[in-house]
N, C-alpha and C positions, 0 to 999 in steps of 0.2 A: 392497638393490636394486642391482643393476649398469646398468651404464650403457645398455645395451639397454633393458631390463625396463621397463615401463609401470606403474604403480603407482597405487592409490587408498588415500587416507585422508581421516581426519575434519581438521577443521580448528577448533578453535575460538575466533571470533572474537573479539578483544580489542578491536571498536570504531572502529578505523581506517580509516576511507575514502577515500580518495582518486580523481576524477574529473578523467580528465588525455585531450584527444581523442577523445570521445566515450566512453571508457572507463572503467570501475569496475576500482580496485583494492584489494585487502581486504589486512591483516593479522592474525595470528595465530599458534596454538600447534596442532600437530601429535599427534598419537598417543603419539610415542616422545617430547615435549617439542621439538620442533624447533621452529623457530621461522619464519615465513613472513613474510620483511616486503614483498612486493608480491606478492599471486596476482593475475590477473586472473580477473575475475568475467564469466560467461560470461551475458548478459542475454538475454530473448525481444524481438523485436520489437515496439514499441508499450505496452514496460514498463516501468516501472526502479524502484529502491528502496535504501534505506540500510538495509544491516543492524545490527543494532545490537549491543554486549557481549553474550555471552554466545552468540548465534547459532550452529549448526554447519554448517557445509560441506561438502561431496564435496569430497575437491581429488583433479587428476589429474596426474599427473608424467609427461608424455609422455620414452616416451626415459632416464629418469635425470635427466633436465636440469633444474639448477633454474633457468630462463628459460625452460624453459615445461611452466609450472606453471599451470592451469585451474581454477577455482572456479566447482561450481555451486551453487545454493542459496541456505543463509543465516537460514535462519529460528530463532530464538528459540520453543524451546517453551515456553516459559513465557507465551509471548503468542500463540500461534497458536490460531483458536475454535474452538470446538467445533462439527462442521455434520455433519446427516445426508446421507447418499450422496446424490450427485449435485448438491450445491448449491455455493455458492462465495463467496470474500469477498475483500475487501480491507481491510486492517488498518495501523493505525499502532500505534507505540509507548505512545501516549497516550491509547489505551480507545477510538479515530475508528472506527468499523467502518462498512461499505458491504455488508451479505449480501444473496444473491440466496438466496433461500429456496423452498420448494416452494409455498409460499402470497401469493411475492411479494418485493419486494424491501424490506428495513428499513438505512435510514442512520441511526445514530449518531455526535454526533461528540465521547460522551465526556468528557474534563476538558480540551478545546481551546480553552477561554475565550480564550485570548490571540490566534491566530489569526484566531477566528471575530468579525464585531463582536457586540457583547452575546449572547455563547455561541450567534449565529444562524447561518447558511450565505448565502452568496449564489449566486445563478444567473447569468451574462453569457449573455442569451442574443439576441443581434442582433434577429432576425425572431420573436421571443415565447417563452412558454412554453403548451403544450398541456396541459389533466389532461381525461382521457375518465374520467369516472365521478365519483363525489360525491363533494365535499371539505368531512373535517370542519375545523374550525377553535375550536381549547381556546383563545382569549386572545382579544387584540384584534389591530384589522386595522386598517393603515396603509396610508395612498396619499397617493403625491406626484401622480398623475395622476387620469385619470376612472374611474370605474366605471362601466360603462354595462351595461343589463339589455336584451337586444337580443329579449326572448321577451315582455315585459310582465308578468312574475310578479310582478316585487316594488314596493315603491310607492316612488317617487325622490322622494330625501330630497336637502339640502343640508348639506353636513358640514365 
């Protein structure tokens, strides 16, 4: 590549992250073995994510230069799910998946025990939570607050 020349390769990540100024920087191994110890990762608005070992990259070499050097990407095939056309996900390293599916949406949060309290999820949600349509319930049900039946269907119990 001369020093004009713009150049694309793969990149594959060795794992290194770095978050310096609102910015992501990756390290890695190159095509010919070269080695990238800071690309910056070029992120979408409203997104962000740690790639993890093993992940590949687009890297761009604007110029010849290596100070700027552009990574887009990042993802690990060995962990990206499998989705029919037109659906979409969000994925962690730890089997967490979030799909928007053609029949709806399905969260999993996989083997995240340690994060989650007792492998559950929580909701922060100020002003409530809404569900429009029936909600089934496999377990039991816990309340630090009231339950109140505002239509008169069910018969109020003390709990």
């Amino acid at each position: 590549m001369t020093k004009r020349d713009a150049g694309l390769t793969r990149l594959l990540l060795d794992g290194k992250v770095i978050h310096e100024g609102g910015q992501q920087f990756l390290a890695g191994k190159g095509m010919a073995g070269e080695h990238f110890p800071r690309v910056h990762r070029v992120e979408p608005h409203g997104f962000t994510s740690n790639p993890v070992a093993g992940g590949i990259a687009t890297v761009m070499q604007a110029g010849g230069q290596r100070d700027s050097v552009y990574a887009m990407g990042g993802a690990n095939p060995s962990m990206v799910p499998q989705l029919d056309p037109g659906c979409s996900a969000l994925y962690d390293q730890f089997g967490g998946i979030l799909k928007f599916i053609t029949a709806g949406a399905v969260f999993d949060i996989g083997s995240r025990t340690a994060t989650f309290t007792m492998g559950g999820w929580t909701i922060n949600a100020p002003n409530g939570v809404t569900i429009n349509g029936d909600l089934q319930v496999n377990g039991d049900i816990h309340a630090s607050g009231s339950i109140i039946d505002t239509t008169g269907n069910t018969n109020h119990h003390s709990h």
